[in-house]
C-alpha positions in Angstrom: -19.2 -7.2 7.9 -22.8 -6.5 6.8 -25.4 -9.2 5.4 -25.2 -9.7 1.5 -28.6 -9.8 0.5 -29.6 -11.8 -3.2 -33.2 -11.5 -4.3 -34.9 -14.7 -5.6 -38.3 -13.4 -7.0 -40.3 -10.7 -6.1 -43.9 -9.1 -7.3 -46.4 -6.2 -5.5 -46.9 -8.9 -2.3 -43.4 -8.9 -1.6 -39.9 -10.7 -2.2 -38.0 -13.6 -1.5 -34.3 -13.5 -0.8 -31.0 -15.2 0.4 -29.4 -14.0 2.9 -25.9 -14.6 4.0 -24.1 -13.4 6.9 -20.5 -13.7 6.6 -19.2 -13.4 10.3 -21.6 -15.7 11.6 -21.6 -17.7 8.9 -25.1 -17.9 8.2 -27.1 -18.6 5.7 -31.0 -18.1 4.9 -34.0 -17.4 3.1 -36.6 -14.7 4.1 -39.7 -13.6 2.6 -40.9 -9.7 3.0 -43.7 -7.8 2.0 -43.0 -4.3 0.6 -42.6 -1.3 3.5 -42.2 -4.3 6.3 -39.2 -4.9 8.6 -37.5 -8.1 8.1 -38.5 -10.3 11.0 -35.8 -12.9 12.2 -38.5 -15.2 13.4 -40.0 -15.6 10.0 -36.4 -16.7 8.5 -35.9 -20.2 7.1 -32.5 -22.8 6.6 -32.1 -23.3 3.2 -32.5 -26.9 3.9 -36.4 -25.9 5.0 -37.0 -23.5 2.1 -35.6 -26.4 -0.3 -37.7 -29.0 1.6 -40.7 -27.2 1.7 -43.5 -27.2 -1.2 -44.1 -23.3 -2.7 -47.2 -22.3 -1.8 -47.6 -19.9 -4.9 -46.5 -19.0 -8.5 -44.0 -16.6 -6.6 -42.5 -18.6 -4.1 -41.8 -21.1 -7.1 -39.9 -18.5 -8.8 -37.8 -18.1 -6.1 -36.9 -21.8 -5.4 -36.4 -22.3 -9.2 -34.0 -19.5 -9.4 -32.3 -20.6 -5.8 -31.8 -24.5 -7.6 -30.6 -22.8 -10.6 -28.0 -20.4 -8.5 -26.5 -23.5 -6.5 -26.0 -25.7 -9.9 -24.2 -22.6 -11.4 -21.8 -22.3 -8.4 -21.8 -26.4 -8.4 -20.7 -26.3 -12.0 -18.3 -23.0 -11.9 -14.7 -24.3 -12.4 
């Protein structure tokens, strides 16, 4: 099975997104600028991307709409 892919936020210096991996199981947050490969090494836990403080207006955008994603599944009878 192929990686389902959610975009957070994005603007003209890239995007942020969730990742999830089904047969492994895994899931993360990566951050890519436009026309780049994703680079594994640059991948984050969610428990790091949650812990960590945004650096910019952007990054924000993404961790609000990550919080706001995880109450809505949370809350979803």
């Amino acid at each position: 099975m192929t990686a389902i892919a959610y975009s957070l936020a994005s603007d003209i210096k890239g995007s942020w997104r969730i990742v999830f991996v089904p047969d492994e199981l895994h899931l993360y947050v990566e951050f890519s600028q436009p026309g780049a490969d994703p680079d594994p090494s640059d991948w984050m836990s969610v428990d790091d991307f949650l812990a960590r403080r945004p650096s910019d207006a952007l990054h924000k955008d993404a961790l609000d709409r990550l919080v706001s994603l995880i109450c809505r599944a949370m809350s979803d009878p």
